[in-house]
N, C-alpha and C positions, 0 to 999 in steps of 0.2 A: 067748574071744578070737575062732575063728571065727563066734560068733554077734552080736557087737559090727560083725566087717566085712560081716557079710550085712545087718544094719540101715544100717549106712552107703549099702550098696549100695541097700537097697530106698528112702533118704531121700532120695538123690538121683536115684533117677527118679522120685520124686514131682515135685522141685523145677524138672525139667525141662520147658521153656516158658515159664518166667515173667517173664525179659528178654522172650520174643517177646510177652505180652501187656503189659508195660511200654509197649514200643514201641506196638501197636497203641493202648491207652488215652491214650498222649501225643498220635496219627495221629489220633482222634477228636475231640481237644481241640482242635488246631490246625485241622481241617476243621468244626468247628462255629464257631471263631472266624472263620475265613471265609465261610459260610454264614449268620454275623449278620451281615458287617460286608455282603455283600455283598447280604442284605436290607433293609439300612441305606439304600444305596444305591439299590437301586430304588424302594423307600419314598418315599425322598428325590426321584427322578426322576417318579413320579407325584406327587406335592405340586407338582412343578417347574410339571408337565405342565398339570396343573387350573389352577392361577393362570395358566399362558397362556393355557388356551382360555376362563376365567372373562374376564383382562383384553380378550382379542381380541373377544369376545361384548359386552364394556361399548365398546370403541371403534368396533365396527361399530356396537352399537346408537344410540353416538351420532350416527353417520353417519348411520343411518336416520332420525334425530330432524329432522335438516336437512332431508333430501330431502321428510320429511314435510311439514313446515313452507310451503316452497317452492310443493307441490299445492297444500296448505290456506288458503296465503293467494293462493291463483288461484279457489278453489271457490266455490259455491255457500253456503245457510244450510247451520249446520252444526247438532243435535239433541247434547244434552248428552254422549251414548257417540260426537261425531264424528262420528256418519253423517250422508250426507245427508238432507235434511227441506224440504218444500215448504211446513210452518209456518211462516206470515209474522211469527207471535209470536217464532221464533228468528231473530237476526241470524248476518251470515256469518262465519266464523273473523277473515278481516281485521277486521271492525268489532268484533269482539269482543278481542280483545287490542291494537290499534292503532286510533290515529287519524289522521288526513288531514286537514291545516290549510292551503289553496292550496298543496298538494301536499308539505309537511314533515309528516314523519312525528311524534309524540307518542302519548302512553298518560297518561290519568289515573292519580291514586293508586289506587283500585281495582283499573285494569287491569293497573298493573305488576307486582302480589302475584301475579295471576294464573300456572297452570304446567300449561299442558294435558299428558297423561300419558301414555303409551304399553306395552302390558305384547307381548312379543312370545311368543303359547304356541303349541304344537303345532297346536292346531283354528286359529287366525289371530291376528289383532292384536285386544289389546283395548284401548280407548282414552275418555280423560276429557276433554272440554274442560270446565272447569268455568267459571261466568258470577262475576260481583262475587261478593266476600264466602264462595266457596265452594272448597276442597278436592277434588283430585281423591278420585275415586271408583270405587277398583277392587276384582274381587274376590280374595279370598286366594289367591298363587298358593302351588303346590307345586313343589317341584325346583328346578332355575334356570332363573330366567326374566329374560331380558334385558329389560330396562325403557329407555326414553327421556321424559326430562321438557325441555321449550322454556321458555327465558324472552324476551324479546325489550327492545333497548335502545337508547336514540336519544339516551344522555345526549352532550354532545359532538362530537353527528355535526350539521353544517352546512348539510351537502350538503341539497338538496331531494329528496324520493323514496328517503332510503337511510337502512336500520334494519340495525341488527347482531340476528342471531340465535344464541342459546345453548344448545346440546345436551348435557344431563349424563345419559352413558347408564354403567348398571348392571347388575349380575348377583351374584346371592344366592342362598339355598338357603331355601326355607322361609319368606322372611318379606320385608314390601314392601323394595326399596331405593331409594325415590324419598324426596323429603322429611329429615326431620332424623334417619331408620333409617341406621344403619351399612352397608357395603355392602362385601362381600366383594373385588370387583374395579369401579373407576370409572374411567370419563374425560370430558373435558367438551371439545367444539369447540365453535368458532364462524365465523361466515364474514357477512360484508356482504352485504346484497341489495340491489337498485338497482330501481327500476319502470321497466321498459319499455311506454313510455304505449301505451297503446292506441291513440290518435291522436297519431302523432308529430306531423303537422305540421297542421291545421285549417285549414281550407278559407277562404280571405277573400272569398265569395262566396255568396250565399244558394242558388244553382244552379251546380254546376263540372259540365260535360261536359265530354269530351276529343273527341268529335265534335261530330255536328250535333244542334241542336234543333229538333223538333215540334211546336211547343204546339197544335199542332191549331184553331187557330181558334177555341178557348174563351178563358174566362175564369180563367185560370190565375191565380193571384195570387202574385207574389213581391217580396218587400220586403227590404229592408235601409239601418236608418237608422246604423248604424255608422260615424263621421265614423273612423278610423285605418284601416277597410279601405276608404275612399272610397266606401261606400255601393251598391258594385258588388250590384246582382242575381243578373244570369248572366252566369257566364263560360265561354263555349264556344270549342273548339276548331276548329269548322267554323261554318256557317249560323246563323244563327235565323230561323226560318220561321213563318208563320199565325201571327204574333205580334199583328196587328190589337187583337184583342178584349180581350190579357192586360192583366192590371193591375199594373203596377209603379212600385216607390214605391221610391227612394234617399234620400238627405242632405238635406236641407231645401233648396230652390233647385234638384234637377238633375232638369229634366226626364225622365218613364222610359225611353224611350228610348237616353236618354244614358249611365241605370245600368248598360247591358247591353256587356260585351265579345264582338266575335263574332271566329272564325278568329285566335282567341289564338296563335301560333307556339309555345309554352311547353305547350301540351298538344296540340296536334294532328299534334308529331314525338314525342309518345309513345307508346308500344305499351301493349296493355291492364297487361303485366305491371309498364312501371315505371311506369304510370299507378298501379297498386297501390303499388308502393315506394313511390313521392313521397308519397303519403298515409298510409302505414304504418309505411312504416322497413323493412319486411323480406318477402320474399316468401309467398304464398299458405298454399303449404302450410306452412310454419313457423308464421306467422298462425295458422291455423283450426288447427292440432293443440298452442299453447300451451295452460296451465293455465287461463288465464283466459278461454275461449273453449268455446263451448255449442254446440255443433249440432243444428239440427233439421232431418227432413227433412219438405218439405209434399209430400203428393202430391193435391193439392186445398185444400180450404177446410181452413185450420190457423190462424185469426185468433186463438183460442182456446188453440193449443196455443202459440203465440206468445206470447202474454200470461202464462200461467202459465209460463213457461219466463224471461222479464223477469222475474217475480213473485218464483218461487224463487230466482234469480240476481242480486239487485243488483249491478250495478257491475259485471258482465261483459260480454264482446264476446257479441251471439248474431249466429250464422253459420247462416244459411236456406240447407239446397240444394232447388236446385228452384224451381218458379212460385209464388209467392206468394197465395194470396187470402184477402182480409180479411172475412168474410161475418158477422159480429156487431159490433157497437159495442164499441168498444175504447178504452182511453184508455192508455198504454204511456211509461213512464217518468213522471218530474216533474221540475220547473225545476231542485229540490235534489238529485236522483238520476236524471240522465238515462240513454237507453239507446244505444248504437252495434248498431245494426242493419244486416247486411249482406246481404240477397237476392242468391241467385246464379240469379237468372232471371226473368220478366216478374213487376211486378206488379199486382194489381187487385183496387180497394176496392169492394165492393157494400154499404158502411155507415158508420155514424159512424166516421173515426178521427184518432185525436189522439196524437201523437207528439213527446214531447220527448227528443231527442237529434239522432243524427247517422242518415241511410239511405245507405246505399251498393249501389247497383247493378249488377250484373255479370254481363253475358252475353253470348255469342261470337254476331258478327252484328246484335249492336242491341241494347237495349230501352225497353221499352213500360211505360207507366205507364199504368193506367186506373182511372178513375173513374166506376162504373155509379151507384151510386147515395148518399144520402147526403153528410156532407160529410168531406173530408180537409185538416187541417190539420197543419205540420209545425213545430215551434218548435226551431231551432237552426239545419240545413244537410241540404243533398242534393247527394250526389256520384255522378256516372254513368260509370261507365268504359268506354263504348261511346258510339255515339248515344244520345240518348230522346227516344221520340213519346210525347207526350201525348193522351189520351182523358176528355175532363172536363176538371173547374175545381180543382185542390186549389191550395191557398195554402198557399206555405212564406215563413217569417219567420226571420231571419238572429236569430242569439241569440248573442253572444259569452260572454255567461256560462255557457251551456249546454256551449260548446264548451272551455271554460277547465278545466271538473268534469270533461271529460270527458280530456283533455289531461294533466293534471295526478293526477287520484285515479285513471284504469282501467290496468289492464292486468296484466303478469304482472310478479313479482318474480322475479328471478334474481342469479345468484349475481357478485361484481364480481370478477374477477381476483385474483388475490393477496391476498385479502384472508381465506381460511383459516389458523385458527390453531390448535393442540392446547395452549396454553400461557399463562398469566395475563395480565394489560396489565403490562407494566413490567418486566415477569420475564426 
């Protein structure tokens, strides 16, 4: 008997603790069921996290697709990777996805397929514009990489000068997401662009000063047989002087003399700057720092750099700072592709040159137009925002078709008000 109660004794301090590891083993079940659920959780909030910064990456990228878009139909020729190219064999991003029909915008069936590409990687942007018949061409990325692809579309649109542009930007891991690939996170904007002519308003004179003219007692030649702008030559704001010699030819029946307006009231209460407006639409510096505007500067004889600067540029403003001289034979734009050229200081031809567009002159104090040697001919309009003396004989001829391409097809696209969208047509 007493050894039956000393085994009892010894069986229950074994059994002693074993509610408290009860407990405890129930305490590890419930804190591990919280420790998944609450991995669960974060799991879940990273997943959340990635698809924001994946979608935020595809709706910036498509934002960047716009602004792209915007530069590139201002630029220069563009080379298949986008860049720029002074290969006259490449046409420029506008002529390469659009067309320009007395200033209505269209795309042939070739060009509408077309989808220039954009991959946006660590080292920079890498980019496809591809021509007829071709496929963007990029290389395989790694990780995610925000892509933008452009399509551009004028079905519908009435208006003269304005094309809707379409941004579907993307971001993927691993593998392209432009094209008919699946994409992790997309979105697609669009937004109207309008052409802000290069020439708002076109000169109705074969010579516009807003002061006095010089012709120096040469043989200047200026004509204009355009019976709706009455055949006006020059229209100056002050004098015309040493005009003896020049030769001027208006409308059939008006003696030259008679072509010429002198001490117009309508430009000689202008100042150099809305002299600029009235002919632009917008002031200097806005001008000369749009997309569709080139600068060069001459510090001498730049006849040359000039031309190849037209060359690689169709259909842009070029903006000359500085004096001008033309010291090679030059032949600069054409009837079909003319150029706006604007000198911001004296200029002088010491050789052949031939100019189809529009010159605009501008410099504080006067300027001076010379003619050393060789001949100067100008087929469109010359516009002086100052005085100008003449030195020499150049012949300028009024060209209203010149002035129409240029009116109508140059200048920058930009964006029209209200007209951004992140959502379908009709939706």
């Amino acid at each position: 008997m007493l050894g039956f109660q000393r085994m009892q004794r010894t069986c229950a301090r074994q059994q002693r603790g074993a509610a408290s590891l009860l407990v405890v083993v129930v305490l590890f079940f419930i804190l591990a069921l919280v420790t998944a659920y609450a991995s669960r959780n974060l799991i879940f909030e990273q997943r959340i996290s990635a698809n924001n910064l994946r979608a935020t990456q595809a709706f910036e990228a498509a934002e960047a697709g716009i602004e792209f878009s915007i530069a590139a139909l201002g630029g220069g020729r563009v080379a298949g990777n986008c860049t720029d190219t002074t290969n006259t064999a490449n046409d420029t991003f506008r002529q390469r996805y659009l067309q320009n029909v007395d200033g209505t915008f269209g795309m042939s069936g070739p060009q509408a397929a077309l989808r220039p590409t954009c991959m946006v990687l660590s080292t920079g942007t890498e980019c496809s514009c591809p021509t007829a018949g071709n496929a963007p061409v990029l290389a395989d990325q790694v990780g995610p990489v925000p892509t933008f692809q452009m399509r551009f579309d004028t079905a519908g649109i009435a208006q003269p000068g304005v094309v809707r542009v379409y941004s579907r930007g993307c971001s993927n891991v691993g593998a392209p997401c432009y094209g008919a690939t699946p994409a992790d996170a997309q979105a697609e904007v669009s937004v109207l662009l309008g052409l802000n002519s290069a020439l708002a308003t076109p000169p109705s004179a074969a010579l516009t000063v807003r002061g006095a003219v010089d012709l120096g007692g040469g043989a200047v030649g200026v004509s204009n047989a355009d019976v709706p702008t009455a055949g006006i030559t020059i229209n100056a704001g002050g004098d015309v002087t040493n005009a003896g010699n020049a030769r001027l030819l208006g409308v059939a029946g008006t003696p030259g003399p008679d072509s010429m307006v002198a001490n117009d009231p309508s430009l000689n209460e202008l100042d150099g700057n809305r002299m600029f407006v009235t002919v632009f639409g917008m002031d200097k510096a806005t001008y000369r720092s749009q997309p569709a505007a080139v600068r060069v500067a001459c510090t001498g004889a730049c006849g040359q750099l000039i031309a190849d600067t037209v060359s690689a540029n169709p259909g842009r403003v070029i903006w000359v700072d500085g004096d001008a001289t033309i010291e090679s034979n030059q032949v600069i734009g054409s009837p079909a592709d003319p150029v706006l050229l604007l000198v911001r200081g004296h200029l002088t031809v010491a050789a052949n040159l031939q100019i189809h567009g529009v010159l605009y002159l501008h410099a504080n104090g006067g300027t001076s137009w010379s003619t050393t040697a060789g001949s100067t001919t100008i087929n469109g309009a010359v516009v002086a925002e100052d005085g100008l003396t003449f030195v020499g004989a150049p012949t300028i001829s009024f060209d209203p078709a010149v002035l129409r391409i240029i009116n109508l097809t140059q200048g920058s696209l930009v964006r029209i008000p209200g007209s951004w969208r992140d959502f379908a047509a009709g939706s």
